[in-house]
C-alpha positions in Angstrom: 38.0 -34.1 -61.7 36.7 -30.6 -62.2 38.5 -28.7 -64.1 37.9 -25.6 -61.9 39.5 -25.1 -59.0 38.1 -25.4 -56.0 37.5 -22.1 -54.1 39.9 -21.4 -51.0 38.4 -22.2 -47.7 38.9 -19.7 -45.5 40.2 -21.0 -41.9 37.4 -21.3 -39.0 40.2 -19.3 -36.7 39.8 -16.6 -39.1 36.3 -16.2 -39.7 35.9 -16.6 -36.0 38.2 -13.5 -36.0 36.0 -11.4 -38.5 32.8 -12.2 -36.7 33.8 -11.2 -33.0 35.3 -7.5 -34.5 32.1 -7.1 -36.4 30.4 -7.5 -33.3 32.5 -5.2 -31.3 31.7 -2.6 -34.1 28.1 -3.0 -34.3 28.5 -2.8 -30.0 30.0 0.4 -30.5 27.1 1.9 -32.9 24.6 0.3 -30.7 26.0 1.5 -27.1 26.8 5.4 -29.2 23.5 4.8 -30.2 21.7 4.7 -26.9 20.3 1.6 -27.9 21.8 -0.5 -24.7 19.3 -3.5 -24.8 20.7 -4.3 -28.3 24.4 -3.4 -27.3 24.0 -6.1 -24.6 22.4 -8.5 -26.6 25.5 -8.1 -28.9 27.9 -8.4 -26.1 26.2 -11.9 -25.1 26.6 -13.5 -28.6 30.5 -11.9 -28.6 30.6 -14.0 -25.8 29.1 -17.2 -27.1 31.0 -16.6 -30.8 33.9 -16.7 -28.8 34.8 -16.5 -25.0 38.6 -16.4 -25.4 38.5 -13.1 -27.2 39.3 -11.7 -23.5 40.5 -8.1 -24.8 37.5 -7.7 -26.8 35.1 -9.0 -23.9 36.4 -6.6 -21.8 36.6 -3.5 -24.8 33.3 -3.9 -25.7 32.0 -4.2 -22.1 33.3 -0.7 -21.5 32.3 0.9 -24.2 28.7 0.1 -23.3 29.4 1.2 -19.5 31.2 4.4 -20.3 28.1 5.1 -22.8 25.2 4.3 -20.4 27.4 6.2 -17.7 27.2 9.3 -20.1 23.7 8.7 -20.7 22.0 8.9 -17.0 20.4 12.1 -16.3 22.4 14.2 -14.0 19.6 15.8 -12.6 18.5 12.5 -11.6 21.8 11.7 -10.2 22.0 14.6 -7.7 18.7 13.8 -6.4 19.1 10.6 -5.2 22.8 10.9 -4.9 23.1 9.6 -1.4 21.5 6.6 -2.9 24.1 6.3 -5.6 26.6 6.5 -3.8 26.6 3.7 -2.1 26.6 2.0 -5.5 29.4 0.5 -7.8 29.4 2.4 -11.4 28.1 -1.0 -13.0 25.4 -1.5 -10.0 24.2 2.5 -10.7 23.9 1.7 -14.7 21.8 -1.4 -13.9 19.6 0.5 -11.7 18.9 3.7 -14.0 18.2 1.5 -17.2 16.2 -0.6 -15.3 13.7 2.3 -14.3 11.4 3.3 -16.7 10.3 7.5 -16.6 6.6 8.8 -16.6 4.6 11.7 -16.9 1.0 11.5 -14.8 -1.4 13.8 -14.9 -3.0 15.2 -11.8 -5.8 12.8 -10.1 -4.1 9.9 -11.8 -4.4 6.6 -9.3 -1.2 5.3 -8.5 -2.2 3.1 -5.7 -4.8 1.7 -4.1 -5.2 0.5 -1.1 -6.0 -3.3 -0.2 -4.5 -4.3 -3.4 -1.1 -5.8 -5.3 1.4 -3.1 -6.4 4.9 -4.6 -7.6 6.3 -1.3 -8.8 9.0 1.0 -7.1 8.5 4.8 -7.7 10.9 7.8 -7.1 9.3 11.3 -7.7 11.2 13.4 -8.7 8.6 17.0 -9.9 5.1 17.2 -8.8 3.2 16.0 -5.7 1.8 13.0 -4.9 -1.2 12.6 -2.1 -1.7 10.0 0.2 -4.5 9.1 2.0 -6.0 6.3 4.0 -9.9 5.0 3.9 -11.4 5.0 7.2 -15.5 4.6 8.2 -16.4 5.3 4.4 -13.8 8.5 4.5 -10.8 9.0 2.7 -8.5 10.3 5.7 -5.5 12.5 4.0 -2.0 11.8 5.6 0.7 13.6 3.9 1.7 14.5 0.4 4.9 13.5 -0.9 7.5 15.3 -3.4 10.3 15.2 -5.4 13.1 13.8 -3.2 10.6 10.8 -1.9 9.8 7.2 -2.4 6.1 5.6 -2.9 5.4 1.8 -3.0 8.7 1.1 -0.9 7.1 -1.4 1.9 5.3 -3.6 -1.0 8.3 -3.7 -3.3 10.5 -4.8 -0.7 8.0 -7.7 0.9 5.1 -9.4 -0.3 2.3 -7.4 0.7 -1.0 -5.4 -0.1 -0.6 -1.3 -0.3 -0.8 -0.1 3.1 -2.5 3.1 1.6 -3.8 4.6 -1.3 -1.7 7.7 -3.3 -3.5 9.6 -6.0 -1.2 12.5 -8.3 -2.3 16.0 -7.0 0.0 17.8 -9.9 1.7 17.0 -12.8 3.7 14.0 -11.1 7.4 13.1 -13.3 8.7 9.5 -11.7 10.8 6.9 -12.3 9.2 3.9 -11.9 11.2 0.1 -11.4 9.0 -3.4 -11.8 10.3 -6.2 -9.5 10.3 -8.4 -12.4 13.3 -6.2 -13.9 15.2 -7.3 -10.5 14.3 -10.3 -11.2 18.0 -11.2 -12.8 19.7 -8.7 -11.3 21.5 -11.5 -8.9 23.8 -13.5 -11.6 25.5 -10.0 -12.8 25.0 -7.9 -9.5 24.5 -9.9 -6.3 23.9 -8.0 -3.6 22.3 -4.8 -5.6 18.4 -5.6 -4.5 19.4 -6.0 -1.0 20.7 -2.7 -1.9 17.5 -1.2 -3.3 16.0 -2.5 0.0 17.9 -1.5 2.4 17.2 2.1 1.0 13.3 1.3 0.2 13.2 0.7 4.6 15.5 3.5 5.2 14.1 6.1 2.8 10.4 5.2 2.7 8.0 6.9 4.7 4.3 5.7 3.5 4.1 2.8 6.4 5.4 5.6 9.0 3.0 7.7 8.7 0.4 5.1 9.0 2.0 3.8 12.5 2.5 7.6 13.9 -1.1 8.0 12.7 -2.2 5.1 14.3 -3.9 4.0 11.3 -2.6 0.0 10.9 -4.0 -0.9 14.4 -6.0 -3.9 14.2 -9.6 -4.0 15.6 -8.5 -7.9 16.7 -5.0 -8.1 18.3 -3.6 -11.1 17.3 -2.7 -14.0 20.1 -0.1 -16.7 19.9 -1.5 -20.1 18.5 0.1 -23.2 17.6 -1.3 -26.0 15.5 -1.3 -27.7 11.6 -2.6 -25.5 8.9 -3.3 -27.0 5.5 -4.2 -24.4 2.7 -5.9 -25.3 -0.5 -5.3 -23.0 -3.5 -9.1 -21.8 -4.2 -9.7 -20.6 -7.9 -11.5 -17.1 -8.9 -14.6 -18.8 -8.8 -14.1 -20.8 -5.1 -13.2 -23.9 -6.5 -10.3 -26.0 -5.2 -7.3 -26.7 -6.9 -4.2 -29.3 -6.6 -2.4 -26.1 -4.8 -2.1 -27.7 -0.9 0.5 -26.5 1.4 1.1 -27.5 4.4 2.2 -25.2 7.6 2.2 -24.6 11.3 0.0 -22.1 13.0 1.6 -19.1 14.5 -1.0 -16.7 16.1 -4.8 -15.8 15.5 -7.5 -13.1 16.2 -10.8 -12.7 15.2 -10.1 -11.8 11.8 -7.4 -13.6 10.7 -3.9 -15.4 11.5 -0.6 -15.9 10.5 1.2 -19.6 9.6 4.7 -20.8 8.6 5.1 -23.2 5.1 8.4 -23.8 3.3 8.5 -23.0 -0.7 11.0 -23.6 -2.7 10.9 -20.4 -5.0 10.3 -16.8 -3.4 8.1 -16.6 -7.0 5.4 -19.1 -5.5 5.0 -17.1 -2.3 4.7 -14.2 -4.3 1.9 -15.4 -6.4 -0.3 -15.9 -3.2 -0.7 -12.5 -2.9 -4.1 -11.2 -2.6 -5.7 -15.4 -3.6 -7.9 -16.7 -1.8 -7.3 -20.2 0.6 -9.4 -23.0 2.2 -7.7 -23.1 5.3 -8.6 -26.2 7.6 -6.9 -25.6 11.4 -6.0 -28.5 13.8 -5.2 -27.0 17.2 -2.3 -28.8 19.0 -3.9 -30.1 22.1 -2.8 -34.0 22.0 -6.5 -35.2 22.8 -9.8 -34.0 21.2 -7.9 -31.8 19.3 -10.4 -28.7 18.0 -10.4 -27.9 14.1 -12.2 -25.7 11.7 -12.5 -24.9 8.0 -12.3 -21.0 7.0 -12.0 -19.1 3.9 -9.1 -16.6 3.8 -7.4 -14.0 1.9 -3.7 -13.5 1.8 -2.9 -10.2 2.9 1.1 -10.2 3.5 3.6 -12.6 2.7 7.0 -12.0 5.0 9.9 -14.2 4.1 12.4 -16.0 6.6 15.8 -18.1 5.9 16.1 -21.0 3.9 12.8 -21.0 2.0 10.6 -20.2 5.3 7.9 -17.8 4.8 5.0 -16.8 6.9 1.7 -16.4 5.5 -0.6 -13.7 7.2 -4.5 -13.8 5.8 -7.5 -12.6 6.6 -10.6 -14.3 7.5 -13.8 -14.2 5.1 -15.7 -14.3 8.2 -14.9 -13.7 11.7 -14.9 -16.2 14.4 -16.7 -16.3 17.7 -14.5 -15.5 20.8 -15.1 -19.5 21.8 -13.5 -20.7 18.5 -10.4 -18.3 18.4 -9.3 -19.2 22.4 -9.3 -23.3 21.0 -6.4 -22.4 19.3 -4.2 -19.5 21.8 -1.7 -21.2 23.3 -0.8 -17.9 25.7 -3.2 -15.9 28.0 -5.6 -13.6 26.4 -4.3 -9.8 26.0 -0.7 -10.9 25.1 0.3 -9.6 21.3 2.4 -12.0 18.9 4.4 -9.1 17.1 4.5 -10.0 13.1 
């Protein structure tokens, strides 16, 4: 036997108890701190240290809340009030620290037309110009300012910019990524159909294309019905293992639009802008007609129950006698996306 004693252990219940108010302090001086991401990373390993420390959950939860509260800029606040509004004091918080704010100079790119934009913007000093390219011309459609919304219609779906907007001042804007949405629905379901419902409302980039006329298609679209399979291409034209399979919708000239099923709204997402080898079986029960085509995805618009509809746009465009094997109502009638 030794002849020291051995040294005291100290009870698990009570160590337990020294850890989860060390974490609530260091919370505190995190939250006080403005330092919220580490404040919440704290508050998640209170949480796993110990989830029956209820009062202490729910202490150190409010301190963080009442601290990013006090932190929002009110400015901020009072311009896009009516948005805010509408929003729980948790839901708001979320929101603001999930925008980041920037500083652009004037003729600084902020989208471009034709291409992927997955960013939210809300101006709030400066101006922004928008403008549309038409037979080699850049046509100007409005200018927006503080008070307005840019990249609303591709946040909210799966689509290309409609138009292109270029910084005519000094532009200040909070801007919000989709992926920071991304986990908003575990801790705030319902917030990004929210965000949307105020991106449609509020937005007025894809107006002013419609009232300008600027969106018509050269090739109205006709109903069509058939099997679609699309093949993934690679950046070089290869073909990859990506198939899908789908059912034709309608057609033009210059492209069409089919329904798939994905599991994840991710996948659809990532289609955006890639290219497909698209191989077309018309419906007709005998001597069915078929074709291969290249496309582009242009627009991805999602339906219930992991349904989407995938609109492209044809490489090439097709002969009046290949599009009609495929309409399945009288030419001159428009399938509505």
């Amino acid at each position: 036997m030794s002849p020291f004693p051995e040294p005291s252990k100290q009870p698990d219940k009570e160590v337990k108890s020294q850890l989860v108010q060390q974490l609530v302090a260091e919370i505190e001086v995190a939250a006080k701190a403005g330092n919220f991401k580490l404040a919440d990373q704290l508050h998640e390993k209170l949480i796993a240290t110990d989830s029956m420390a209820i009062s202490e959950i729910i202490k150190s939860s409010g301190i963080i809340e009442d601290e990013k509260t006090a932190g929002i800029d009110r400015d901020h606040l009072a311009m896009w009030g009516k948005f805010y509004d509408s929003l729980s004091d948790e839901e708001r918080n979320c929101l603001y620290y999930s925008m980041k704010r920037y500083v652009l100079r004037p003729k600084t790119k902020i989208l471009t037309y034709g291409t992927m934009n997955n960013r939210l913007f809300l101006i709030e000093k400066g101006h922004v110009t928008i403008f549309f390219p038409k037979d080699g011309k850049n046509v100007i459609l409005a200018k927006l300012g503080p008070g307005d919304i840019l990249g609303e219609y591709t946040f909210s779906t799966i689509s290309l910019c409609s138009a292109s907007a270029i910084t005519h001042t000094e532009v200040q804007l909070m801007c919000l990524e989709s992926s920071a949405a991304d986990g908003w629905e575990d801790k705030y379901p319902g917030l990004y159909e929210k965000l949307v419902d105020f991106c449609l409302k509020g937005g007025s980039v894809d107006e002013i294309l419609r009232n300008k006329k600027m969106e018509k298609r050269r090739y109205e679209r006709q109903a069509a019905s058939g099997a679609v399979k699309a093949t993934l291409l690679t950046n070089e034209g290869g073909k990859t293992e990506n198939v899908y399979s789908g059912g034709l919708s309608d057609i033009s000239l210059s492209g069409c639009c089919f329904s798939m099923r994905l599991s994840q709204k991710a996948t659809a997402r990532a289609l955006l802008a890639k290219y497909l080898l698209l191989f077309i079986t018309a419906a007709q029960e005998e001597d069915p007609a078929s074709m291969s085509v290249v496309a582009r995805v242009v627009r991805v618009s999602f339906h219930l129950y992991g349904d989407f509809s995938v609109h492209v746009q044809f490489s090439k465009l097709l002969s009046e006698d290949t599009m009609r094997k495929f309409v399945t109502r009288p030419e001159g009638s428009l399938c509505l996306e």
